[in-house]
Each structure stands twice: as structure tokens, then as C-alpha cells.
KOLLOFI-929895 format. One record per residue (C-alpha): residue number from 1; y, x, z. Coordinates in nm, 2 decimals, always signed. Example, Ala and Ser with C-alpha at 12.3 -4.5 7.8 and 13.67 -1.06 7.14 Angstrom:
2
<site><nr>1</nr><py>-0.45</py><px>+1.23</px><pz>+0.78</pz></site>
<site><nr>2</nr><py>-0.11</py><px>+1.37</px><pz>+0.71</pz></site>
END
This chain:
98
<site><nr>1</nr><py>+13.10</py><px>-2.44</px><pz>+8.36</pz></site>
<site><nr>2</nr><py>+13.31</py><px>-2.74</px><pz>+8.42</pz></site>
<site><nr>3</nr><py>+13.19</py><px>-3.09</px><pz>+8.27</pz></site>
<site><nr>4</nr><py>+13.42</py><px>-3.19</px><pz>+8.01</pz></site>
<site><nr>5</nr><py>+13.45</py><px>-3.58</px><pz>+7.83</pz></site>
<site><nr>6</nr><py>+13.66</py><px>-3.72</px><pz>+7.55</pz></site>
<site><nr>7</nr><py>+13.97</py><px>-3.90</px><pz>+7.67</pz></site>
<site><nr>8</nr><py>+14.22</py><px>-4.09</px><pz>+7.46</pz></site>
<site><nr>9</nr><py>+14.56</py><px>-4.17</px><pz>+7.60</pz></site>
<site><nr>10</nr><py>+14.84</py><px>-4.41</px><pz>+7.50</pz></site>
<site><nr>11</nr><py>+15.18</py><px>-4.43</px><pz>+7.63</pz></site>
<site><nr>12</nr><py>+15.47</py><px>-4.64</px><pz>+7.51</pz></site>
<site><nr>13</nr><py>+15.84</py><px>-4.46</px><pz>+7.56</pz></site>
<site><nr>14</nr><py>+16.15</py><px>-4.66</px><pz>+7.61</pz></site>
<site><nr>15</nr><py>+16.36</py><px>-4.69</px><pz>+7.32</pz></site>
<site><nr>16</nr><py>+16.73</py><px>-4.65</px><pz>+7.56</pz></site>
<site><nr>17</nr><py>+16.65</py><px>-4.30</px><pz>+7.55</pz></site>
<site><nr>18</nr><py>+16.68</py><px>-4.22</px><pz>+7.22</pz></site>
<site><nr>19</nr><py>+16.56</py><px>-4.00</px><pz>+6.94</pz></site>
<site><nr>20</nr><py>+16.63</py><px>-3.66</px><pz>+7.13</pz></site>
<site><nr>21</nr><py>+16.50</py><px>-3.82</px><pz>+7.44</pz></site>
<site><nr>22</nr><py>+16.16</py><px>-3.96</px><pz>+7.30</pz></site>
<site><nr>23</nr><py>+16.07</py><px>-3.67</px><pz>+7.13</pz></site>
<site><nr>24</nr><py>+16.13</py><px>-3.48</px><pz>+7.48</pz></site>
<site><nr>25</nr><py>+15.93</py><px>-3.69</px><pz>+7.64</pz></site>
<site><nr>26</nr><py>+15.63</py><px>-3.68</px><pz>+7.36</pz></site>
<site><nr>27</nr><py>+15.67</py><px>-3.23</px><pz>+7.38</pz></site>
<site><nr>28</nr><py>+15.64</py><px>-3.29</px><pz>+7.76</pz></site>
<site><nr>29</nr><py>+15.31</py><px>-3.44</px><pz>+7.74</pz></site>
<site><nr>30</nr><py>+15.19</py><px>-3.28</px><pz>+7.45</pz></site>
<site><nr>31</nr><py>+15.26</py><px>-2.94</px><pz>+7.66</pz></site>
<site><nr>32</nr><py>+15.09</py><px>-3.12</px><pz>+7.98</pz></site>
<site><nr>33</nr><py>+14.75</py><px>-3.20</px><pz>+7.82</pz></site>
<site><nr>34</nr><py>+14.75</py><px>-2.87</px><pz>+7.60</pz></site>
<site><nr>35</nr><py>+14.83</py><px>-2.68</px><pz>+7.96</pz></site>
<site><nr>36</nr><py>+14.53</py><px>-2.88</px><pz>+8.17</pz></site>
<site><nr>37</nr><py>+14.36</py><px>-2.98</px><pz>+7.86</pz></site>
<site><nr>38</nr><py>+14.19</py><px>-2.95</px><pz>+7.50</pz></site>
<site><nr>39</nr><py>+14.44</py><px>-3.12</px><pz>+7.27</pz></site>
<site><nr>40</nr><py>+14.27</py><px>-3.28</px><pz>+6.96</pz></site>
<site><nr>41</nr><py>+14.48</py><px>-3.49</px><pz>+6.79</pz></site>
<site><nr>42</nr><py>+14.87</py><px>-3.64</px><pz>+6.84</pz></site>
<site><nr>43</nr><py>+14.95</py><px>-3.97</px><pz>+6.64</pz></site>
<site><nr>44</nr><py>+15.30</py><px>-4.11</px><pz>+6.68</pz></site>
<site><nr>45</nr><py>+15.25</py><px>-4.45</px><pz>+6.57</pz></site>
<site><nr>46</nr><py>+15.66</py><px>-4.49</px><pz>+6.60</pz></site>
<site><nr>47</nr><py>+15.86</py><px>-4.78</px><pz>+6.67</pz></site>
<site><nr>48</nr><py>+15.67</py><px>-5.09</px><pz>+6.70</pz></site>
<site><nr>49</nr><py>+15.76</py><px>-5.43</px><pz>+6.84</pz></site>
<site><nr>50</nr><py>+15.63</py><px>-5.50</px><pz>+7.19</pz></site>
<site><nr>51</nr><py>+15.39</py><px>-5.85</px><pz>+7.25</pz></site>
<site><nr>52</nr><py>+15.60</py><px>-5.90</px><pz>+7.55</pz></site>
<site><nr>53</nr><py>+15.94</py><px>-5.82</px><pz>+7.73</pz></site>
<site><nr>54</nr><py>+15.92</py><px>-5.51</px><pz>+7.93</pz></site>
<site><nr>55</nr><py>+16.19</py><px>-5.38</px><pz>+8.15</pz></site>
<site><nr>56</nr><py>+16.44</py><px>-5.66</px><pz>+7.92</pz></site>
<site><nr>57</nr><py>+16.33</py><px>-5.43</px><pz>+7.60</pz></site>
<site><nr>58</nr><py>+16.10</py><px>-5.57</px><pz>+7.31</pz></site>
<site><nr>59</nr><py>+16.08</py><px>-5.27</px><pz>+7.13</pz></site>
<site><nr>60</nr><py>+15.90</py><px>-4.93</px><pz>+7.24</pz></site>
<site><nr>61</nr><py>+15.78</py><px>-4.60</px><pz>+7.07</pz></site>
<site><nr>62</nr><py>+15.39</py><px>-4.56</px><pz>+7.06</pz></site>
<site><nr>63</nr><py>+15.23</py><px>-4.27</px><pz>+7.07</pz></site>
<site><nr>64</nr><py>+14.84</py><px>-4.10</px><pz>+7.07</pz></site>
<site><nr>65</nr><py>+14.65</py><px>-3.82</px><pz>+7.23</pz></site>
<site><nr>66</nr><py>+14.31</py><px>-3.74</px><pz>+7.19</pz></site>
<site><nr>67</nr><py>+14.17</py><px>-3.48</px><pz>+7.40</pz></site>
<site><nr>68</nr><py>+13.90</py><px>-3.33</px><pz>+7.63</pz></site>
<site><nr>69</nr><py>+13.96</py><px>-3.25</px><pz>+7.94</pz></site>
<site><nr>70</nr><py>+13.75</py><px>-3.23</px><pz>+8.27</pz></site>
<site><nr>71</nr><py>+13.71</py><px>-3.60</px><pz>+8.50</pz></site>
<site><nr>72</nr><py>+14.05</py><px>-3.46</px><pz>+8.76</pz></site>
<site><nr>73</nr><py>+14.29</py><px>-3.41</px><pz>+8.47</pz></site>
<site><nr>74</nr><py>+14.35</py><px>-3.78</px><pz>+8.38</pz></site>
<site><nr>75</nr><py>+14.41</py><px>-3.91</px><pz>+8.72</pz></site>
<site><nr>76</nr><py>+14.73</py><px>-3.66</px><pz>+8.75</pz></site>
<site><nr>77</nr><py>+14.82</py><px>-3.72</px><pz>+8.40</pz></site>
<site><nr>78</nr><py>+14.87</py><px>-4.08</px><pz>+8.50</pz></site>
<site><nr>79</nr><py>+15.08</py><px>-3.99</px><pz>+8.80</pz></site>
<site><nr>80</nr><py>+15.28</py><px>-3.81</px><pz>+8.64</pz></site>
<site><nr>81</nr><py>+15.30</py><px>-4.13</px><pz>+8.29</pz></site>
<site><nr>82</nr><py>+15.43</py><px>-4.35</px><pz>+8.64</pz></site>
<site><nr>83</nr><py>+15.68</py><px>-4.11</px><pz>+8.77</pz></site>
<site><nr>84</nr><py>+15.84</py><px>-3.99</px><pz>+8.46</pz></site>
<site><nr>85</nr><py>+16.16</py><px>-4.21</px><pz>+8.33</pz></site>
<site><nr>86</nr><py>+16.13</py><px>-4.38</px><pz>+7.99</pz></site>
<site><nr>87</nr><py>+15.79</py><px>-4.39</px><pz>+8.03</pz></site>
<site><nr>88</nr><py>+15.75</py><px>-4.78</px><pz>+7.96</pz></site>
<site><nr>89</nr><py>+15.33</py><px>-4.83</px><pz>+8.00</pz></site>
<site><nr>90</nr><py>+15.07</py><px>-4.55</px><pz>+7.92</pz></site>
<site><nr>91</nr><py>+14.68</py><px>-4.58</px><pz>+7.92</pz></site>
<site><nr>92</nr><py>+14.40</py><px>-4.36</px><pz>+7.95</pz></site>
<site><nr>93</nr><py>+14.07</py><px>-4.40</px><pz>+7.81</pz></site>
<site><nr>94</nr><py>+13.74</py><px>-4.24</px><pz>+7.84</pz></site>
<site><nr>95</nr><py>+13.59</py><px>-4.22</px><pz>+7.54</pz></site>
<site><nr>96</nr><py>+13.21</py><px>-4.31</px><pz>+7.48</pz></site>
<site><nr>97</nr><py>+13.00</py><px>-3.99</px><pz>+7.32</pz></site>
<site><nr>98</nr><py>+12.98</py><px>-4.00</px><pz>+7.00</pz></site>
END
């Protein structure tokens, strides 16, 4: 049996795509992680005002995933947070056991 841990992964979308386009891109990932992954929990923290310029924007749409997956899975889950468009910044996080 495969050795599993807790992850938790941020990513902040680009608010020039626009409703329809944000919540694409949010179903994308969701699908990913449930596909490769054991999805947990989804928070979309919305629209929220960046600390700093990014790509000229100061604004972004946050969202959450919890899940548990096994040590390969985040490593082509951020390859594929760098080469998607809109995706402004993502971070993944391996959570300590609990």
C-alpha cells in the first residue's frame, strides 16, 4: 500500500479571467486532486486584495484544498499550477500529523 500524507494547497487565480473563467479553473483542480488524490476539503476564500502587485493586478481570487495524496502527486500538481493561465501563485504544503 502506498504511503499517503496530508497536503494543503493554495493557489490565487487572476481576476482578467473572470467569473466563468475562475470557477473553470477552480473545477479543474478540484477534478485534478479528486483524479490523483483524496479530496478533503475546498474553501474559496474569494476576492481578496493582494500585499503586492503581481502581473500589474492587485487583486486575485483565493482558494483552498485539503487533501491526501501520496509524496509524487504534489510535485505534478505544481507543474501543472505553473503552466496553466490565470493561475497567478499557488502553494503546496505538507501538513504536520495531527
Amino acid at each position: 500500500m502506498a504511503v499517503t500524507a496530508n497536503y494543503e494547497t493554495v493557489m490565487i487565480v487572476s481576476m482578467k479571467k473572470g467569473e466563468e473563467g475562475i470557477q473553470a479553473i477552480v473545477e479543474k483542480f478540484k477534478n485534478l486532486i479528486e483524479k490523483h488524490a483524496t479530496l478533503k476539503n475546498v474553501d474559496e476564500w474569494g476576492k481578496r486584495k493582494l500585499a503586492y502587485l503581481i502581473n500589474k493586478e492587485s487583486e486575485g481570487y483565493y482558494v483552498l484544498f485539503d487533501f491526501e495524496s501520496t509524496a509524487e502527486f504534489p510535485a505534478e500538481l505544481d507543474r501543472i499550477y505553473k503552466i496553466t493561465e490565470g493561475v497567478m501563485r499557488s502553494l503546496i504544503i505538507k501538513k504536520e500529523d495531527e
